[in-house]
Each structure stands twice: as structure tokens, then as C-alpha cells.
MIDO-388297 format. One record per atom (N, C-alpha, C, CB): atom name; z negated, x negated, y; chain. Coordinates in pm, whole numbers. Glycine has a CB too. Layout:
% MIDO-388297
R atom      w      u      v chain
R   CA      Z      X      Y     A
...
This chain:
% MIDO-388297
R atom      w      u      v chain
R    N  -8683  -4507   9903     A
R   CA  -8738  -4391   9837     A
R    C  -8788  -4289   9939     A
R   CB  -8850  -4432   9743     A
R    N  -8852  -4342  10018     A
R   CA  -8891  -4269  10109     A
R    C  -8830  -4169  10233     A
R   CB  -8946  -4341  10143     A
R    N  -8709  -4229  10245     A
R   CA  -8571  -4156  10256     A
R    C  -8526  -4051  10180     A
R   CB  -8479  -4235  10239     A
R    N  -8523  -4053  10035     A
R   CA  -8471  -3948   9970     A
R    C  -8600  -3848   9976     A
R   CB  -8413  -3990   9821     A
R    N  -8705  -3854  10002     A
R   CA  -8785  -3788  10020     A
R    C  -8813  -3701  10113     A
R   CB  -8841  -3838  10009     A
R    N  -8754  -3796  10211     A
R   CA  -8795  -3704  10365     A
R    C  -8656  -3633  10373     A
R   CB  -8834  -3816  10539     A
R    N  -8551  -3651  10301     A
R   CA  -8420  -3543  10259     A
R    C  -8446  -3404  10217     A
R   CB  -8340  -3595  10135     A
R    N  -8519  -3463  10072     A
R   CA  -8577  -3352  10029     A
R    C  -8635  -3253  10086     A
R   CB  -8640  -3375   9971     A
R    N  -8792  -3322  10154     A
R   CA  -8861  -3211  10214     A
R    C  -8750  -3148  10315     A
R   CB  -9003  -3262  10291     A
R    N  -8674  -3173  10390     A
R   CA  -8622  -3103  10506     A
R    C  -8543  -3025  10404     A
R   CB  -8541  -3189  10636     A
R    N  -8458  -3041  10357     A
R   CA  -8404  -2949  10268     A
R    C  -8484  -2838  10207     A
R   CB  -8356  -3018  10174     A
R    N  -8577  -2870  10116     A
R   CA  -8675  -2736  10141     A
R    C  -8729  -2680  10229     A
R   CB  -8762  -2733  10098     A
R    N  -8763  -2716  10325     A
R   CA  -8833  -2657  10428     A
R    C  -8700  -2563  10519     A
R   CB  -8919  -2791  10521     A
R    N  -8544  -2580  10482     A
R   CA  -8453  -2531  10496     A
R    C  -8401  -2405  10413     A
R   CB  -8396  -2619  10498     A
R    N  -8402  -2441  10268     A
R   CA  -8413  -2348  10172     A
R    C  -8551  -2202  10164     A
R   CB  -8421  -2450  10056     A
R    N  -8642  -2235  10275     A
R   CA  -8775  -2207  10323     A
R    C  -8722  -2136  10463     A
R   CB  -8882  -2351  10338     A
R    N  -8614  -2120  10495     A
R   CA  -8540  -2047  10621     A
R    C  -8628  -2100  10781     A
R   CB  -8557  -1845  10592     A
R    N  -8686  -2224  10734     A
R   CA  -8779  -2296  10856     A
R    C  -8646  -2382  10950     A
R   CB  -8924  -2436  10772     A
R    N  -8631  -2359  11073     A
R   CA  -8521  -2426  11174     A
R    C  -8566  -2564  11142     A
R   CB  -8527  -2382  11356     A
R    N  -8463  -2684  11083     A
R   CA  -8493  -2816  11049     A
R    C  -8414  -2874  11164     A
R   CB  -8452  -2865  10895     A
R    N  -8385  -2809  11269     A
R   CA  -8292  -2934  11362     A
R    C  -8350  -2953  11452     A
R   CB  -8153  -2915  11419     A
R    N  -8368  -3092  11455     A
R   CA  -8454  -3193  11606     A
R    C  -8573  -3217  11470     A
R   CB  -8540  -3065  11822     A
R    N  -8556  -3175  11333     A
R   CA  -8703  -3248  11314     A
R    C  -8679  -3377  11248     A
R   CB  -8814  -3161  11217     A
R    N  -8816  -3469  11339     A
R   CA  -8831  -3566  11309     A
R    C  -8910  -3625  11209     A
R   CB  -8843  -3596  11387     A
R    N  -8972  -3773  11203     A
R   CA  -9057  -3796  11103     A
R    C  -9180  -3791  11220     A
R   CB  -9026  -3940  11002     A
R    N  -9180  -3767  11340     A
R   CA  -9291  -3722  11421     A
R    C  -9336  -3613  11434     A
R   CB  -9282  -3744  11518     A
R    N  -9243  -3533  11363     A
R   CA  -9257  -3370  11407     A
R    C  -9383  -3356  11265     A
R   CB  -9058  -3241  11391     A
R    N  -9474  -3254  11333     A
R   CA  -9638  -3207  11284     A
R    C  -9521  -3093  11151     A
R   CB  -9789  -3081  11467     A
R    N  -9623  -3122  11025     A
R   CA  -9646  -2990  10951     A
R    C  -9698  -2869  11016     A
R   CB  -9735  -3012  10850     A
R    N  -9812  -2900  11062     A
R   CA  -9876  -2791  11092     A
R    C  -9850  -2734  11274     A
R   CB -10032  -2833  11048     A
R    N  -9932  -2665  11312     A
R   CA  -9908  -2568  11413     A
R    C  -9876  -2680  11527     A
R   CB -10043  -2455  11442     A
R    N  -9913  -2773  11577     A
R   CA  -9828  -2901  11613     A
R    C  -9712  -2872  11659     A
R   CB  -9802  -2991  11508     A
R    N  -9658  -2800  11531     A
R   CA  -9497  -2870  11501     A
R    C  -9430  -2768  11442     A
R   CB  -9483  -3009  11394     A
R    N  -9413  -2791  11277     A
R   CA  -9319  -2669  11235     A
R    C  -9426  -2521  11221     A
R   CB  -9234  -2714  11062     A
R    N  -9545  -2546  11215     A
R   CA  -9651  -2419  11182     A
R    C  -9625  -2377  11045     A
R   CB  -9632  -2280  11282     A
R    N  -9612  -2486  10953     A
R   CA  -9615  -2422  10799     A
R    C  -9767  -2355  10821     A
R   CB  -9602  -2558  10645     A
R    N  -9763  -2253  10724     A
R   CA  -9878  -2202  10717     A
R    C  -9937  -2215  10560     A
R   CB  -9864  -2064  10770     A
R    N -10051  -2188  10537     A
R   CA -10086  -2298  10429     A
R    C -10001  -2172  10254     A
R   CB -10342  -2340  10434     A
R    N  -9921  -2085  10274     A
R   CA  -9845  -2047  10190     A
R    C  -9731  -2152  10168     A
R   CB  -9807  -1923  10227     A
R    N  -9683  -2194  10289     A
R   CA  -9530  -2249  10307     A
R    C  -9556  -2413  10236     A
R   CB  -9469  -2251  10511     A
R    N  -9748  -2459  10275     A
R   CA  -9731  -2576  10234     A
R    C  -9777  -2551  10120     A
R   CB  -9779  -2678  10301     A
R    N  -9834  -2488  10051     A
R   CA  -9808  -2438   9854     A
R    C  -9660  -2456   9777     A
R   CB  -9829  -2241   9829     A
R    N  -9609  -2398   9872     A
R   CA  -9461  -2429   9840     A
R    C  -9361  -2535   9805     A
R   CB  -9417  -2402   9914     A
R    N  -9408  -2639   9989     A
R   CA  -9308  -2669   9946     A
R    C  -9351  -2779   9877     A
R   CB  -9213  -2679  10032     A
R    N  -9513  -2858   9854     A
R   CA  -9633  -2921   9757     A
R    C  -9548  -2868   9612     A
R   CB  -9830  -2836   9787     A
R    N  -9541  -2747   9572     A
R   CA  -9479  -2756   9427     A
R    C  -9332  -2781   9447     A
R   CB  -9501  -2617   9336     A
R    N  -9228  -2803   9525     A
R   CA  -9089  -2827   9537     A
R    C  -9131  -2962   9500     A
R   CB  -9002  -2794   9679     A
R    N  -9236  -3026   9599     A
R   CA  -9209  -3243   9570     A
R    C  -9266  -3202   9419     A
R   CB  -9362  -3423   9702     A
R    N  -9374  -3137   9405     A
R   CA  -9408  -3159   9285     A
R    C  -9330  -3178   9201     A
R   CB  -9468  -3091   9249     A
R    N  -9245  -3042   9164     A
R   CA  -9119  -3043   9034     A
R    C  -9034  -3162   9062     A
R   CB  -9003  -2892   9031     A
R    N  -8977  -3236   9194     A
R   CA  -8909  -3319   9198     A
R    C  -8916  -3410   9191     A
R   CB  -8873  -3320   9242     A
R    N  -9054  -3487   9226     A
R   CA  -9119  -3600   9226     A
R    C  -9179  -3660   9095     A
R   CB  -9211  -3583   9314     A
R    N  -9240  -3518   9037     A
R   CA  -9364  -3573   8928     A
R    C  -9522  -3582   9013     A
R   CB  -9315  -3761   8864     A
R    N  -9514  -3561   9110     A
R   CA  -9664  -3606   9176     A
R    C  -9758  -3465   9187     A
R   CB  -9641  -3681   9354     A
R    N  -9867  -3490   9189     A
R   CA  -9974  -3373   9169     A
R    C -10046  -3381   9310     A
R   CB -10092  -3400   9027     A
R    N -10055  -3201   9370     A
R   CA -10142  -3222   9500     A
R    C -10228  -3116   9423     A
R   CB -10074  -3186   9681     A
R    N -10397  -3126   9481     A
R   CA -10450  -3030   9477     A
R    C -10458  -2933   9558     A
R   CB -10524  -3054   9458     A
R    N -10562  -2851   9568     A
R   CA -10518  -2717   9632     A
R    C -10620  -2760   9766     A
R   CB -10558  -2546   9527     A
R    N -10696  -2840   9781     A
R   CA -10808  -2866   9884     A
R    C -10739  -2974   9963     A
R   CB -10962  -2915   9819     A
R    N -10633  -3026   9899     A
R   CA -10565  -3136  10051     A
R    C -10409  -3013  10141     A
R   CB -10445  -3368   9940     A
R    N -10429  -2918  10157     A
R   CA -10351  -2863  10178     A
R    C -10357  -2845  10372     A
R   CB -10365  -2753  10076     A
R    N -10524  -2864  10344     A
R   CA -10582  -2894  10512     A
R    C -10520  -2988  10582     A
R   CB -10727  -2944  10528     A
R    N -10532  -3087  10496     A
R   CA -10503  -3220  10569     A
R    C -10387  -3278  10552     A
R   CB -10587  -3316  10541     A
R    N -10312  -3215  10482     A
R   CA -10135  -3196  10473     A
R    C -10106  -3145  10601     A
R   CB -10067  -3079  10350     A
R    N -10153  -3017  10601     A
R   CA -10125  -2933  10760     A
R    C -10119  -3083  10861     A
R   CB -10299  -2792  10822     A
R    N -10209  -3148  10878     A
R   CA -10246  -3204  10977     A
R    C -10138  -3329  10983     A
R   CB -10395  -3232  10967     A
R    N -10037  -3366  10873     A
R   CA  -9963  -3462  10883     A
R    C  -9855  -3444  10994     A
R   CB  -9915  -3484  10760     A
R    N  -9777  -3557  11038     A
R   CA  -9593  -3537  11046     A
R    C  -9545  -3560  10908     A
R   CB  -9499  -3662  11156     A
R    N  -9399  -3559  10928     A
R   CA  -9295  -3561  10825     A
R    C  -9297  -3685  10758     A
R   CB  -9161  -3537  10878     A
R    N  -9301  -3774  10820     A
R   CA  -9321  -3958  10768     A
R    C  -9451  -3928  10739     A
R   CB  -9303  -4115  10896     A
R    N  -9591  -3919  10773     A
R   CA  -9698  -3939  10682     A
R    C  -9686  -3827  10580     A
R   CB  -9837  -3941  10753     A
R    N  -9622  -3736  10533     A
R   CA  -9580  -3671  10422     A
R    C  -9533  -3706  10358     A
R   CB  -9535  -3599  10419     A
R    N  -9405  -3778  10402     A
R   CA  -9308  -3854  10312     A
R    C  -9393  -3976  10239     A
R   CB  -9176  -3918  10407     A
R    N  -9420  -4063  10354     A
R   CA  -9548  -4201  10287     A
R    C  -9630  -4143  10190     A
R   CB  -9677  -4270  10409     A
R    N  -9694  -4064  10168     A
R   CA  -9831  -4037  10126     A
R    C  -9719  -4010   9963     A
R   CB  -9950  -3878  10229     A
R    N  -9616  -3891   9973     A
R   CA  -9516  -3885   9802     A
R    C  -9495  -3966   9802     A
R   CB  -9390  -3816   9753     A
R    N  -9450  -4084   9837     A
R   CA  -9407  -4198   9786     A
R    C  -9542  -4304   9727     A
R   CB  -9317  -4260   9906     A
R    N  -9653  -4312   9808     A
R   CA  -9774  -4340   9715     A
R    C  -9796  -4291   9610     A
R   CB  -9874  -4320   9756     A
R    N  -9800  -4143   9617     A
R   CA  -9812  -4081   9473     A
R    C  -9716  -4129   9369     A
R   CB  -9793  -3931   9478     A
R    N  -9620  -4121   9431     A
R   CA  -9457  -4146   9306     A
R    C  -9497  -4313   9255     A
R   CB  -9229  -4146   9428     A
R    N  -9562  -4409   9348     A
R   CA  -9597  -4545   9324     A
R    C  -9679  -4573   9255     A
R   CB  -9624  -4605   9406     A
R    N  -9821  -4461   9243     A
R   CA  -9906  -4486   9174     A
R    C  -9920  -4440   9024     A
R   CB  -9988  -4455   9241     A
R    N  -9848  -4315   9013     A
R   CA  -9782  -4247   8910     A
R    C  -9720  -4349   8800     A
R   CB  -9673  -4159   8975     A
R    N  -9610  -4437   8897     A
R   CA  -9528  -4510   8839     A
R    C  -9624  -4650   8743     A
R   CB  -9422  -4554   8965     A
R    N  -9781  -4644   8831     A
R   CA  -9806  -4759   8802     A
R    C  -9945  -4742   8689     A
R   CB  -9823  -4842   8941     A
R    N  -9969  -4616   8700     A
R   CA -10054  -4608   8578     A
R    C  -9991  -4489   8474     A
R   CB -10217  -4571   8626     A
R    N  -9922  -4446   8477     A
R   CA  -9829  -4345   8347     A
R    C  -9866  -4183   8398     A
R   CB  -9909  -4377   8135     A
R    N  -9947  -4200   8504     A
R   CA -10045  -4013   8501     A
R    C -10041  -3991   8664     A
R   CB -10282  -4011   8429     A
R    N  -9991  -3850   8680     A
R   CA  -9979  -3761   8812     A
R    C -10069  -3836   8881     A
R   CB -10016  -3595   8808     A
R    N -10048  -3857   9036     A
R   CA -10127  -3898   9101     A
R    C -10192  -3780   9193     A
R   CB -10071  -4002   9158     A
């Protein structure tokens, strides 16, 4: 799962005209790395959203910045797990 995920995000973050080549699951969200800026991670937070089913609020957007691509990916796939395991957005 976590694979089709980390597809996804690069794909948006492509559809997002952001250069996706050389990125890894080490490569930083934030200024790190690709420098989403906290518009780009609104974005692409409602792309997993519509695709996933999972709910971010607007106050973890900080500490999104602060991920790589694999603790992005891990963290939707918790959501998508926990979602799965009580019936309601995580």
C-alpha cells in the first residue's frame, strides 16, 4: 500500500510542475528537500485526501513540512489503516 502511495504523491507533486527526479523516500517535504511551501502541502494533503479517504488538519501542515517522502507515505497509510479499522477519517 504504501507503494501505491508514494506513486501517488510523486505523481502529484508532478502534476504540481515540482521536478520529481532523484526523489527519494529520503528526500525532505520541506525546504530540506523539495521546499513545498505550506500552499503546495494544502494541496497535495487534499489530492491523498480525495484518493485515500484520510483527513489532515490544517495545524499538522508544520510537521508535514518537516517529513521525507516515506514518513509521508507511512503516516497515509496509518491513516488509510486506522480509517479502515474504525469506519471514520482518520
Amino acid at each position: 500500500m504504501q507503494e501505491r502511495i508514494r506513486e501517488f504523491v510523486v505523481a502529484a507533486l508532478a502534476g504540481m510542475n515540482y521536478d520529481v527526479d532523484g526523489i527519494t523516500g529520503d528526500t525532505d517535504l520541506g525546504p530540506a528537500g523539495l521546499d513545498l511551501e505550506s500552499l503546495a502541502l494544502a494541496e497535495l494533503s487534499v489530492q491523498v485526501e480525495d484518493e485515500f479517504g484520510v483527513k489532515f488538519e490544517v495545524e499538522e501542515m508544520e510537521t508535514t513540512a518537516l517529513m521525507t517522502v516515506d514518513q509521508f507515505t507511512a503516516d497515509v497509510a496509518r491513516r488509510i489503516a486506522a480509517t479502515a479499522a474504525t469506519g471514520t477519517a482518520a
